[in-house]
C-alpha positions as CSV (number, residue, x, y, z in Angstrom):
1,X,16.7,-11.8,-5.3
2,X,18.8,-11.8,-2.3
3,X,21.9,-11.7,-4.3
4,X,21.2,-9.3,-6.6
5,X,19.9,-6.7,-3.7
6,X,23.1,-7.3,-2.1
7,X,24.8,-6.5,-4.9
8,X,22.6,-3.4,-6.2
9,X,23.4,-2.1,-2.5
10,X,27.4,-2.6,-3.1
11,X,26.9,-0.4,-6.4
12,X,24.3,2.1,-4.8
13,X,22.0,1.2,-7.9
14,X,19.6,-1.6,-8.6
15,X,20.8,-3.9,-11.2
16,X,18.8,-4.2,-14.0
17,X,17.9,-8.0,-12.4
18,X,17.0,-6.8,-9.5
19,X,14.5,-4.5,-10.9
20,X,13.1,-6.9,-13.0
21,X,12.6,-9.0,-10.0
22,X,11.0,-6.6,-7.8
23,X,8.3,-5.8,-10.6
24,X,7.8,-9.1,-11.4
25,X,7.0,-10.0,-7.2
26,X,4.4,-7.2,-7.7
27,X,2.8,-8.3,-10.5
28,X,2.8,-12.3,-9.0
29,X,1.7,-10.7,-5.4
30,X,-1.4,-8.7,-6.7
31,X,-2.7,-11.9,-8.2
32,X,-3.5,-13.0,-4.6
33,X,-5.9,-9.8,-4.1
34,X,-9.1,-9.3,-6.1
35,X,-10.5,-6.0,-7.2
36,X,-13.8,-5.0,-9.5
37,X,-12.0,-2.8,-11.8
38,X,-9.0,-3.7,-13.5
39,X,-8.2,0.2,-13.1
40,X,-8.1,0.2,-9.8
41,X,-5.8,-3.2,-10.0
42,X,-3.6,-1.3,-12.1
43,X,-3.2,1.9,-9.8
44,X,-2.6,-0.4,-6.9
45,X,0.4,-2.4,-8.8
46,X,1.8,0.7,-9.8
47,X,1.7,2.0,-6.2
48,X,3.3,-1.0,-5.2
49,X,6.2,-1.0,-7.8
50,X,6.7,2.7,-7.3
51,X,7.6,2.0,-3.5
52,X,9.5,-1.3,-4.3
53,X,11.9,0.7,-6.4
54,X,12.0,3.6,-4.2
55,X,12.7,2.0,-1.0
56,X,14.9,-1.1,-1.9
57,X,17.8,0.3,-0.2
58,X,16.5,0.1,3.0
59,X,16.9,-3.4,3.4
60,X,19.1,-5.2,5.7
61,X,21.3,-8.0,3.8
62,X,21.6,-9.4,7.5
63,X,18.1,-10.4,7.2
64,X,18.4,-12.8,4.8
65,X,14.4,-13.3,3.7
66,X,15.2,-10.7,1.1
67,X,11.4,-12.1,-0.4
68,X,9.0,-11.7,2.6
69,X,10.3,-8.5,2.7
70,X,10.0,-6.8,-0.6
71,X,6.6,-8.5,-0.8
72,X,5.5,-6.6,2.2
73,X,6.5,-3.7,0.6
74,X,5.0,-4.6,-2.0
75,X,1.6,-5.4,0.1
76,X,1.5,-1.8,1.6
77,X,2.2,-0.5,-2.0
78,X,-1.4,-1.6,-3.2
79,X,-3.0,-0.4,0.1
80,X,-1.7,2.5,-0.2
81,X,-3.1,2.6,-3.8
82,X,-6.1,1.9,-2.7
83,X,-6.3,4.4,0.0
84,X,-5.3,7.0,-2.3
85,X,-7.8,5.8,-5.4
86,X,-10.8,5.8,-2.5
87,X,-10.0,7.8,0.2
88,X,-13.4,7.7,1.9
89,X,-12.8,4.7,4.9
90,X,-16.2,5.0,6.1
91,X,-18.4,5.2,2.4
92,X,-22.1,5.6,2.7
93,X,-22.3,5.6,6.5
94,X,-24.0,8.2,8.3
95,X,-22.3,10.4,11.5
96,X,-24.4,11.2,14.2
97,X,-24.3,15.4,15.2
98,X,-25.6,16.5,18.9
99,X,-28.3,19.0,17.8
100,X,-27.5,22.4,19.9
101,X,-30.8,23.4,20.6
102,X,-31.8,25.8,23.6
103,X,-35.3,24.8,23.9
104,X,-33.3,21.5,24.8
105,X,-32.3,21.1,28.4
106,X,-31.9,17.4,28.3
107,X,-29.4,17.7,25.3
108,X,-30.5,14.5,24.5
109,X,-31.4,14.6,21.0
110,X,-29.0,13.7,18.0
111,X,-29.5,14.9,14.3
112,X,-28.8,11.6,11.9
């Protein structure tokens, strides 16, 4: 994998290797990670393989790990899949509003 980034960063485009590479450390990463819906497993590889091949020229061939860091990329990929599929971080919980209320001097009270 290392190789092949290097050299799809001397050419300014991803050899067809590399790409195979990166999509196949996404779809071997996401086994790791369980979801209920096989949709949503889907969305989140697709996330992840959509950053992998938009971002692959930001690595550093000085850093040598060419693996831990495309699967990282790959991690935050699916998170950010899932953050876009449910957006709601806080689902069925219930905020707590001060009630305004005149009569109220103590301003105690709080509407659930």
């Amino acid at each position: 994998l290392y190789e092949e980034i290097k050299k799809s960063k001397e050419q300014d485009k991803l050899t067809p290797k590399a790409e195979k590479m990166l999509i196949l450390l996404a779809e071997r990463a996401i086994r790791k990670m369980s979801y209920v819906y096989a949709e949503d497993r889907e969305d989140c590889l697709q996330f992840a393989i959509l950053d992998l091949l938009k971002y692959w020229r930001n690595f550093n061939p000085d850093y040598p790990n060419a693996f831990a860091y495309f699967t990282e990329i790959a991690k935050r990929g699916y998170a950010k899949g899932w953050n876009n599929i449910h957006p709601k971080k806080y689902k069925d919980t219930l905020s707590i509003d001060r009630i305004s209320n005149d009569d109220n001097q103590n301003g105690g009270l709080f509407n659930i």
